[in-house]
RODOMAR-411529 format. One record per residue (C-alpha): x, y, z. Coordinates in steps of 0.05 Angstrom, whole numbers, plus 5000, padded with zeros to 4 digits. Each point is the difference from the previous one (the first is absolute). Last residue first. Layout:
BEGIN
XYZ;...
***
This chain:
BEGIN
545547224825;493749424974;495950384944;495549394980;497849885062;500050605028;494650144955;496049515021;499650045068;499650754983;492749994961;497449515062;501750595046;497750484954;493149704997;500049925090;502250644999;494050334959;494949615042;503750185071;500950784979;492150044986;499249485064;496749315007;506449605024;503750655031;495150175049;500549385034;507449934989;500250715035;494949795060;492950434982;497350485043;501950584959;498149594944;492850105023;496249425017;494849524986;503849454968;496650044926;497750705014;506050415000;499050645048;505050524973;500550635060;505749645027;504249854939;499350744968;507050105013;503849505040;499849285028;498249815068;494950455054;494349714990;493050404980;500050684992;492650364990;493849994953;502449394963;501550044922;499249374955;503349464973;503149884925;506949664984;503850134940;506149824978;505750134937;505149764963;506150264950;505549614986;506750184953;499350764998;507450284973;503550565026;505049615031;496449355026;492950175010;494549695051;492650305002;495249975055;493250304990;495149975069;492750175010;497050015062;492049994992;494350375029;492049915015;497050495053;493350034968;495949515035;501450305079;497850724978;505350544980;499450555058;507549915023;503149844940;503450664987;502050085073;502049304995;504350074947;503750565024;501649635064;503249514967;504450464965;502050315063;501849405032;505249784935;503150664995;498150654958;505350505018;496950354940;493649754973;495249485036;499949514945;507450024989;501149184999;493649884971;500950454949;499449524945;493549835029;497650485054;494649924963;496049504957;494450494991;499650155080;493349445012;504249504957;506750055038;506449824970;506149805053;506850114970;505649594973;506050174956;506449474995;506649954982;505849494990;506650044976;504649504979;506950255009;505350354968;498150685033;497250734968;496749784955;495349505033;497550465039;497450464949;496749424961;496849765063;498150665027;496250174923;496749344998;496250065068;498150584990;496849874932;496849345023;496850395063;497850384951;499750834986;507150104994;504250655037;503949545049;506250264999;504849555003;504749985063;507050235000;503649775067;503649404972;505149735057;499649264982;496649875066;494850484991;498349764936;497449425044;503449295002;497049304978;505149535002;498149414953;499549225003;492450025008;496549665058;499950725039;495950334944;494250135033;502650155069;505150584950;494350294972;495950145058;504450235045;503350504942;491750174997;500150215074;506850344988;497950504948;505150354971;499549574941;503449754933;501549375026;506649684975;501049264984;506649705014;502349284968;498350084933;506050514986;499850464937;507949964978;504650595016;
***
């Protein structure tokens, strides 16, 4: 069967960044569909120690096992005061059963006597599209804030409420989505593969 240019897949679980993705890349002429929907239940194991890595390994694997283009990031929130943790572990901060309010509340607890000046962090994001074992774009974001004492807002997911962003004076968890999404980690690495698609599509019309 012939790689299609009309369908992108996500390789994700995660249906806050599927949101994401797919509001960001609603001007394209693609379909962009989970692994989920293609029935693919194998997930790469995420054993690398960069975002980049990560990222790269679930795109490859993805895109393997369907005749699409697939599409795959790794983001995590790095914290200066914690030695750049939860980092890569963002997701699994809190250890097993670790979910989204308990890994929040992790950092806190570790954060909770760090003075006012040193509660710098960044979101870092790697996004990397393949077409049947084969990278063919690879881009990445960065956005740096700091860490409130508490939960602010009550949008987004993950670290987003605890993430005060200086430039509008609050957290993304208080942030609208296409807010968030135009000074974002994931927003700055969509907005490059967005322009790296319009042109490829271009050239590789279905």
């Amino acid at each position: 069967m012939p790689v299609s240019k009309t369908v992108l897949v996500l390789a994700t679980t995660n249906s806050g960044k599927a949101g994401e993705i797919r509001t960001a890349f609603a001007g394209l002429r693609m379909k962009v569909i989970t692994k989920a929907d293609l029935g693919i239940r194998a997930s790469f194991p995420e054993k690398g120690t960069s975002f980049k890595e990560n990222a790269a390994g679930k795109s490859l694997f993805t895109s393997l096992n369907s005749d699409y283009l697939t599409l795959a990031e790794d983001s995590g929130l790095e914290v200066l005061a914690l030695g750049g943790a939860p980092g890569i572990y963002s997701a699994r901060f809190s250890g097993r059963g670790a979910t989204d309010a308990k890994n929040l509340i992790k950092v806190l607890r570790l954060m909770a006597r760090v003075p006012n000046d040193e509660r710098q962090a960044r979101f870092i994001c790697w996004m990397v599209l393949s077409s049947k074992g084969r990278i063919l774009k690879t881009v990445t974001g960065i956005v740096r804030g700091t860490i409130t004492r508490e939960r602010r807002g009550k949008r987004g997911f993950g670290y987003d409420p605890i993430f005060y962003y200086p430039p509008l004076k609050k957290t993304f968890g208080e942030l609208a989505l296409a807010e968030k999404n135009a000074v974002s980690h994931r927003g700055r690495a969509l907005k490059k593969m967005n322009i790296f698609l319009r042109e490829y599509l271009k050239g590789h019309r279905p």
